[in-house]
Backbone bond lengths (Angstrom), bond angles and torsions (degrees), N, CA, C in turn:
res aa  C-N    CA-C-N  psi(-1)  N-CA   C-N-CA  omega(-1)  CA-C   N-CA-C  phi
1 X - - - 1.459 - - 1.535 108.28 -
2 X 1.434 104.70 133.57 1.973 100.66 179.73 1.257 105.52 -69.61
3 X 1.703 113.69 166.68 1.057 121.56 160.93 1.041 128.75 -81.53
4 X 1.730 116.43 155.43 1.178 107.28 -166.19 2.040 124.05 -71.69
5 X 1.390 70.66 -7.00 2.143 76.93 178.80 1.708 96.40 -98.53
6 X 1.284 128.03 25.00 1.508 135.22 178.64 1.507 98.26 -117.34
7 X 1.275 130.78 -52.76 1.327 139.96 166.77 1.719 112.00 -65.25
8 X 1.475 107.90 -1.42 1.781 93.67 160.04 1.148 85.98 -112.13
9 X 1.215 138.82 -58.53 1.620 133.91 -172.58 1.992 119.50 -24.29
10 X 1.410 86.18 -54.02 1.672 93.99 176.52 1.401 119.72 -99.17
11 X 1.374 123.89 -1.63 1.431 116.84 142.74 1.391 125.01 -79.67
12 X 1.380 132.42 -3.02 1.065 132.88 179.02 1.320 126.56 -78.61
13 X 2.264 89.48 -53.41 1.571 100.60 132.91 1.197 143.99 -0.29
14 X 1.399 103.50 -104.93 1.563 115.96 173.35 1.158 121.11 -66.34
15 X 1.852 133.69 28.97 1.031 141.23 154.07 0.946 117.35 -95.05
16 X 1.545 111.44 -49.99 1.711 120.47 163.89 1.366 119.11 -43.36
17 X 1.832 112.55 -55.15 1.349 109.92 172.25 1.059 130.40 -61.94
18 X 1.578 136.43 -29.62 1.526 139.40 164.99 1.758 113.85 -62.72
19 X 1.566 110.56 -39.94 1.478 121.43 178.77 2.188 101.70 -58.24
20 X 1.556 99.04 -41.03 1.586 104.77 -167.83 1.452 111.25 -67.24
21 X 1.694 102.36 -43.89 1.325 106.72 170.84 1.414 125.92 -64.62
22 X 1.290 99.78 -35.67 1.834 94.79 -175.73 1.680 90.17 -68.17
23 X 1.046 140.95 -43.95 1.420 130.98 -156.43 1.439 120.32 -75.99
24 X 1.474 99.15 -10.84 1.680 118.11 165.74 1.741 123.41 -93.85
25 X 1.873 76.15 -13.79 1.832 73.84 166.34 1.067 114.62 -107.03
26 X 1.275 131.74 -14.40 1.518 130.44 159.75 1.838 116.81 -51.64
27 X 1.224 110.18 -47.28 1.119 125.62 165.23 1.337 116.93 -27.91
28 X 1.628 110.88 -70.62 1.387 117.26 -177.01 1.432 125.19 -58.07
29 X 1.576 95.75 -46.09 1.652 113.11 174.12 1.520 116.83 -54.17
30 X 1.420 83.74 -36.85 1.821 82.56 -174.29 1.415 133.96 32.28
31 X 1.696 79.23 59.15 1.328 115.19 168.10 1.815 107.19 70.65
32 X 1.145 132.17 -1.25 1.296 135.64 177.39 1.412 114.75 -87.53
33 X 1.022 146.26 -34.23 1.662 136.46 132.93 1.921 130.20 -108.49
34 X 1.177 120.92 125.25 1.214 127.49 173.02 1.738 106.77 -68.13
35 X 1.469 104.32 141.15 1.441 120.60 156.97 1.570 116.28 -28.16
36 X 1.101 119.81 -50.96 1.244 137.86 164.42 1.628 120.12 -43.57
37 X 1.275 111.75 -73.01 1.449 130.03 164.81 1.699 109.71 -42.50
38 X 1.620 109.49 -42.14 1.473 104.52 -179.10 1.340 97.90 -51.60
39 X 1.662 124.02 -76.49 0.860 145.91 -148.65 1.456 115.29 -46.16
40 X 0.838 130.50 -54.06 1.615 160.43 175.41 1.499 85.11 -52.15
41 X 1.843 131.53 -62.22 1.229 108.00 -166.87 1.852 103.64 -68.95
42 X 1.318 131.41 -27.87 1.372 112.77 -158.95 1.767 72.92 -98.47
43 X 1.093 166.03 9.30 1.379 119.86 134.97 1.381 121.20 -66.47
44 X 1.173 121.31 -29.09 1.608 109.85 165.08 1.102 136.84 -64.04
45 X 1.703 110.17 -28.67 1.671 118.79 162.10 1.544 120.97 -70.61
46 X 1.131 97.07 -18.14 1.745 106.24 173.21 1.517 102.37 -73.30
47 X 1.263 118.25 -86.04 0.949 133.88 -170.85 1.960 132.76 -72.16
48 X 1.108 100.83 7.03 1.601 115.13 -170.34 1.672 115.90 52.77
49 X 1.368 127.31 -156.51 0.896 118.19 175.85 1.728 124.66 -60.13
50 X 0.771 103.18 139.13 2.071 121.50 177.08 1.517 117.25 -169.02
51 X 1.835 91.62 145.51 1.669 119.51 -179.25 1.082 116.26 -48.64
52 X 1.127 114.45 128.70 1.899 122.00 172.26 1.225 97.78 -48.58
53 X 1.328 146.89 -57.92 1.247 116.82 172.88 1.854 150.13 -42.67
54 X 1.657 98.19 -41.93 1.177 111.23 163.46 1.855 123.96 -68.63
55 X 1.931 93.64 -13.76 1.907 82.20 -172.66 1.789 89.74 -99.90
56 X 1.406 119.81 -2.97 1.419 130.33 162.57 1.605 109.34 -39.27
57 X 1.539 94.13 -61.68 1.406 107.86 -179.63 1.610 142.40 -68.42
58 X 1.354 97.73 -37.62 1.378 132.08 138.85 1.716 119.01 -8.23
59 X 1.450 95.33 -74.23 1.514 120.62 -175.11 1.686 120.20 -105.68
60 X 1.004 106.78 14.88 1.568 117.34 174.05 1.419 127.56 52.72
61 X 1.759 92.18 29.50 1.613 102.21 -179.71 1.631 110.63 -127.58
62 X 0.976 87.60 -166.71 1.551 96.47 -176.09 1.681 123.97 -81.19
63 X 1.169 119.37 172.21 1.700 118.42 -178.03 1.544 107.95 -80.56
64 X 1.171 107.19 -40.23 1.294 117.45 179.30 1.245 123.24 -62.95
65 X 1.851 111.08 -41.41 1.179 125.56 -176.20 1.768 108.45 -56.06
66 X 1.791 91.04 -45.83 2.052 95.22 -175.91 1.413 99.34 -64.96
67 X 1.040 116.40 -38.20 1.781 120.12 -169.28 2.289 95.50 -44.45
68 X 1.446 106.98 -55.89 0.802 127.64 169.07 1.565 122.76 -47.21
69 X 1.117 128.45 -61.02 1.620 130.93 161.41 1.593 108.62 -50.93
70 X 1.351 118.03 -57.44 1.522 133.92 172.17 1.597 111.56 -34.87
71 X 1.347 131.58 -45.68 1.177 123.21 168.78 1.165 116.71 -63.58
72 X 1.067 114.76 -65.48 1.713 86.40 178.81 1.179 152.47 -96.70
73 X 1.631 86.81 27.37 1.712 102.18 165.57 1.657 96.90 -104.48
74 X 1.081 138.96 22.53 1.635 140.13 170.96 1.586 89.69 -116.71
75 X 1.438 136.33 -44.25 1.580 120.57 -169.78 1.717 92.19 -63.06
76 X 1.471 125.16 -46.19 1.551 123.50 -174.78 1.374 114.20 -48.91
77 X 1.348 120.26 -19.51 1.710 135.27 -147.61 1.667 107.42 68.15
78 X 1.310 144.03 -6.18 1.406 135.62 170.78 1.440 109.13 -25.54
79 X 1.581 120.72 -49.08 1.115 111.22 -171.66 1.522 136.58 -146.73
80 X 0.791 154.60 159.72 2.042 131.89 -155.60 1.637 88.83 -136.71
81 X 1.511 109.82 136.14 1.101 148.70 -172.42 1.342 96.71 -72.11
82 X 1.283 152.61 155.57 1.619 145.28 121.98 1.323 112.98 -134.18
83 X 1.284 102.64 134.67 1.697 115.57 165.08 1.013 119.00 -59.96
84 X 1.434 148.06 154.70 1.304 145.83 137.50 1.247 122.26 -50.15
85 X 1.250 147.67 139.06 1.291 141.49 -150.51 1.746 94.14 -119.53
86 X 1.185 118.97 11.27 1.500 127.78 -168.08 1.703 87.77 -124.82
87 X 1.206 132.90 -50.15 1.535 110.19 -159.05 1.723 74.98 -161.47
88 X 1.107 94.34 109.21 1.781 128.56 176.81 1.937 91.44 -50.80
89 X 0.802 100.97 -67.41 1.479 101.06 -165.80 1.688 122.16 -43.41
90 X 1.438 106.77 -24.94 1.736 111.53 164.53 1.222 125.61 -96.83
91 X 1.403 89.76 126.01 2.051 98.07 -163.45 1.746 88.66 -107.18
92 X 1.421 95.98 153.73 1.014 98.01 -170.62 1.523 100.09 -126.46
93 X 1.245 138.10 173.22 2.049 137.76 -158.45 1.751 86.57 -141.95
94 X 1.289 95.52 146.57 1.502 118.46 174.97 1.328 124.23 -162.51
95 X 1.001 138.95 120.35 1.276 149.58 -135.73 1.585 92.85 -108.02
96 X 1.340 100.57 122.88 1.909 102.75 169.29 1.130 130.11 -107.99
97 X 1.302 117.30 165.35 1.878 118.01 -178.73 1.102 123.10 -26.25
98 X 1.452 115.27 -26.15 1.852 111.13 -177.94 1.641 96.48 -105.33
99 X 1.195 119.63 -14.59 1.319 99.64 177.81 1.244 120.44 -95.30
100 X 1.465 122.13 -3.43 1.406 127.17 158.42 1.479 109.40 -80.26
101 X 1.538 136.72 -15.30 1.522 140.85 -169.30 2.007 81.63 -96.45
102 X 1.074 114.45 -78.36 1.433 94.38 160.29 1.421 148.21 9.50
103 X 1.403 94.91 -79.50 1.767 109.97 166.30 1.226 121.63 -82.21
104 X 1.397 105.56 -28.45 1.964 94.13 161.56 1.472 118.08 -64.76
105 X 1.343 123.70 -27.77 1.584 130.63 -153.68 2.020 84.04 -86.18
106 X 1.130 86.37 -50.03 1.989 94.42 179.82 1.703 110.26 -59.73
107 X 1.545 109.27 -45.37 1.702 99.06 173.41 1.431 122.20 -48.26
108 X 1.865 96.40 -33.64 1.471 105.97 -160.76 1.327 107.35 -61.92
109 X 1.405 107.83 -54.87 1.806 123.42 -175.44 1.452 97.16 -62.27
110 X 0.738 130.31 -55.86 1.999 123.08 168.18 1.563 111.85 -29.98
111 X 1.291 97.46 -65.56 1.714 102.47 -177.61 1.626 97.31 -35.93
112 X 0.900 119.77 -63.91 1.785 147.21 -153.65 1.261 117.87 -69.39
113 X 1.611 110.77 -31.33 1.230 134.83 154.28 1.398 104.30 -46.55
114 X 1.578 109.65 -82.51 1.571 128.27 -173.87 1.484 107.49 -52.63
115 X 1.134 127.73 -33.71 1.539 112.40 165.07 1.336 139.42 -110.95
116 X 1.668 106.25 36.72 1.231 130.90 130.46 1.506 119.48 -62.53
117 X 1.543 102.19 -79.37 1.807 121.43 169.93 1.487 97.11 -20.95
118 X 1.519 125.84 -75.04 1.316 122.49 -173.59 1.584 123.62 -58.00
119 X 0.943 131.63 -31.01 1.531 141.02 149.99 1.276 116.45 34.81
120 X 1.760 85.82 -68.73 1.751 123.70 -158.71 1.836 97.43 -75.85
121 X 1.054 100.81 -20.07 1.669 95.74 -179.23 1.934 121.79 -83.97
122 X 1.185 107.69 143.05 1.280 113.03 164.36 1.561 127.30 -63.39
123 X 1.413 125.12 121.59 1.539 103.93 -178.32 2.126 130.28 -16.57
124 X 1.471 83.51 -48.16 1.572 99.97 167.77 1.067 116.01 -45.55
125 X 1.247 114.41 -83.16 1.510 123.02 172.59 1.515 125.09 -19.17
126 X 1.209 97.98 -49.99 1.442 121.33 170.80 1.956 119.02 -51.34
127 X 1.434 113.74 -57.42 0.960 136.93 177.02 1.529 97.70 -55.92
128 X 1.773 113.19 -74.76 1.349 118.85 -176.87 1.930 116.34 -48.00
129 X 1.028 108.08 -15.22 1.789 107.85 -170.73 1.633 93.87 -105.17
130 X 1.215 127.20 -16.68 1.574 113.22 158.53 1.264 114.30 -91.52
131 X 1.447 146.01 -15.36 0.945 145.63 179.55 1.937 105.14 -69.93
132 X 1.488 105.89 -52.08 1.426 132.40 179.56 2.356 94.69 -57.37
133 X 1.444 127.09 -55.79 0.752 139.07 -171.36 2.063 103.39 -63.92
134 X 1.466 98.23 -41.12 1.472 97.09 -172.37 1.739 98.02 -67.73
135 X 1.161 112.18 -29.92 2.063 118.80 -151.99 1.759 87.79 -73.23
136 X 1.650 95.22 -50.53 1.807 73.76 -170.34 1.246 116.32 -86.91
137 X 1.333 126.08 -12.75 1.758 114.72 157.05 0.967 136.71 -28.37
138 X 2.188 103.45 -65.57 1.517 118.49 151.21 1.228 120.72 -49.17
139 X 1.458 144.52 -22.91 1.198 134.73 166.30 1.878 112.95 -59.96
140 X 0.950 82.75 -65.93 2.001 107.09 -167.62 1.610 92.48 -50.50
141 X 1.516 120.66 -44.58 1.460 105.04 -177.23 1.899 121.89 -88.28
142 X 1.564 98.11 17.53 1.808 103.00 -169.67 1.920 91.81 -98.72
């Protein structure tokens, strides 16, 4: 079991590193898609069409909040709105041809992103920090 001055040490860490990364992805985006907006498009490419409520849930935010991301990835065309034709009140999100050309062009610069960041590492290193990445996956999902 870590210690407890190891469990502030490496959360502090991986605060810095998520804070560094988001600030390198803002960078790139430059201001033309949010973290948020990514996300929302590769849950729709994952999953095809689904209810603002269920991709609510998805992402640990609110309905309103996607309603909110959703505009302006529908003014871009990223994505087309549909009603339910059974009960008007459930809209449903779908991700379109440019918003999947979109999120590939955005995975790409991500990839490219992340292997900059990694750079600094030795092949080893490399090997050893996915090995370390696979252990606590399998943990977190047992």
């Amino acid at each position: 079991m870590p210690s407890k001055e190891d469990v502030v040490e490496l959360s502090t860490m991986f605060k810095s590193i998520m804070r560094n990364a988001n600030t390198e992805w803002n960078k790139r985006m430059q201001g033309n898609m949010s973290l948020s907006q990514f996300k929302l498009l590769y849950w729709l490419k994952q999953g095809g069409q689904q209810r603002v409520s269920d991709l609510a849930e998805k992402m640990c935010i609110s309905a309103a909040a996607i309603t909110g991301l959703a505009d302006k990835l529908s003014a871009e065309g990223n994505i087309d709105r549909v009603r339910d034709e059974e009960d008007r009140r459930v809209v449903y999100i779908d991700i379109t041809d440019k918003g999947k050309a979109t999120l590939d062009q955005i995975s790409d610069d991500q990839k490219e992103t992340l292997s900059m960041m990694l750079d600094c590492l030795a092949p080893e290193d490399i090997a050893h920090l996915k090995r370390i990445f696979r252990k606590l996956n399998d943990h977190i999902h047992t």
